[in-house]
C-alpha positions in Angstrom: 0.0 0.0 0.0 1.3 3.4 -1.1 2.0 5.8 2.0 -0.3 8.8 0.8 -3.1 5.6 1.0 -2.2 4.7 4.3 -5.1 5.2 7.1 -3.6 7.0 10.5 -5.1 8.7 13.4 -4.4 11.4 15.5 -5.4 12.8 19.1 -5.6 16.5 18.8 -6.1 18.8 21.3 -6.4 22.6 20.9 -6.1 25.2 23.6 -7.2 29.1 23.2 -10.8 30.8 22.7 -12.0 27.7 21.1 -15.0 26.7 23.0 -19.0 28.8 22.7 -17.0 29.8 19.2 -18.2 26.8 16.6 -15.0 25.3 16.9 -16.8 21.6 17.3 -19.4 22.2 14.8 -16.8 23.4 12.5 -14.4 21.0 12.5 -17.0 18.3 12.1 -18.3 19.9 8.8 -13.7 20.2 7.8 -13.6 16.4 9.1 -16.3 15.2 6.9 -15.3 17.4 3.8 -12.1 15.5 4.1 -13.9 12.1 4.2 -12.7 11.1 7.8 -14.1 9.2 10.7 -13.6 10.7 14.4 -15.3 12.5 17.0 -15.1 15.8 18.1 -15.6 17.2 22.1 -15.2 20.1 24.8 -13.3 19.6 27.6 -14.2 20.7 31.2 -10.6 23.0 31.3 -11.8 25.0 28.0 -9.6 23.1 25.3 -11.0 21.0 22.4 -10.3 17.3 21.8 -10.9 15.6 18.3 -9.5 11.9 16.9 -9.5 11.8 13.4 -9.0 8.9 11.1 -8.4 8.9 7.7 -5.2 8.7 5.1 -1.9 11.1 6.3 -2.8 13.5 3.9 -6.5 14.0 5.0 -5.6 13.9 8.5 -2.8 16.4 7.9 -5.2 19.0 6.6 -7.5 18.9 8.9 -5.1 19.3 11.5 -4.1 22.4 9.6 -7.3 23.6 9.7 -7.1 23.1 13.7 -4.3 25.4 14.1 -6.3 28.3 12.6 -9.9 26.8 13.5 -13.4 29.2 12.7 -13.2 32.8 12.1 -14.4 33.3 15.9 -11.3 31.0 17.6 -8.3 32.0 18.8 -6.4 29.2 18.6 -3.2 29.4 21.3 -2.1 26.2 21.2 -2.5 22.7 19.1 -1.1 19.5 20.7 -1.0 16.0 18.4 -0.4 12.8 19.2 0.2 9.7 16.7 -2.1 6.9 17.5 -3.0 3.2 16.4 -5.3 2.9 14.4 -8.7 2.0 16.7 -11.0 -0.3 14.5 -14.4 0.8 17.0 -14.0 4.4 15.5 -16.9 6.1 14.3 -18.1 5.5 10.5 -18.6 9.1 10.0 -17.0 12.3 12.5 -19.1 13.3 14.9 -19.6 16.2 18.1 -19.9 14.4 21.7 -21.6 15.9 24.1 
């Protein structure tokens, strides 16, 4: 299998002004414009968590998109980690509550 084929995940968390802003909403509707599976969520100290699945190139972008994130954001800070790939992911990307 070529390497812009193969499917990777990442952990992503990104700190600033990035919750009440769209921030989950948005990077569901970048997520699934890239074709990836994940899940989106706030976290109780103000930061935003996503795992996204997908090939590196898909992936890559929408971690791009993190840094920057809706017009409303302020994004100070975005964090990735390099996962296994987790087979019981999500079909499509998706905001928990």
């Amino acid at each position: 299998m070529g390497q812009e084929l193969e499917v990777v995940q990442a952990l992503v968390c990104v700190d600033g002004r990035v919750q009440g802003v769209y921030y989950r909403a948005s990077a569901q509707a970048r997520a699934q414009a890239l074709g990836l599976r994940g899940w989106v969520r706030n976290l109780p100290d103000g930061r935003v968590e996503l795992r996204a699945q997908g090939t590196r190139a898909r992936v890559e972008a929408l971690v791009e998109w993190c840094r920057k994130g809706p017009p409303s954001a302020r994004v100070a800070s975005v964090d990735v980690d390099w996962e296994p790939v987790d087979s019981e992911m999500p079909l499509s990307f998706i905001v928990l509550r």
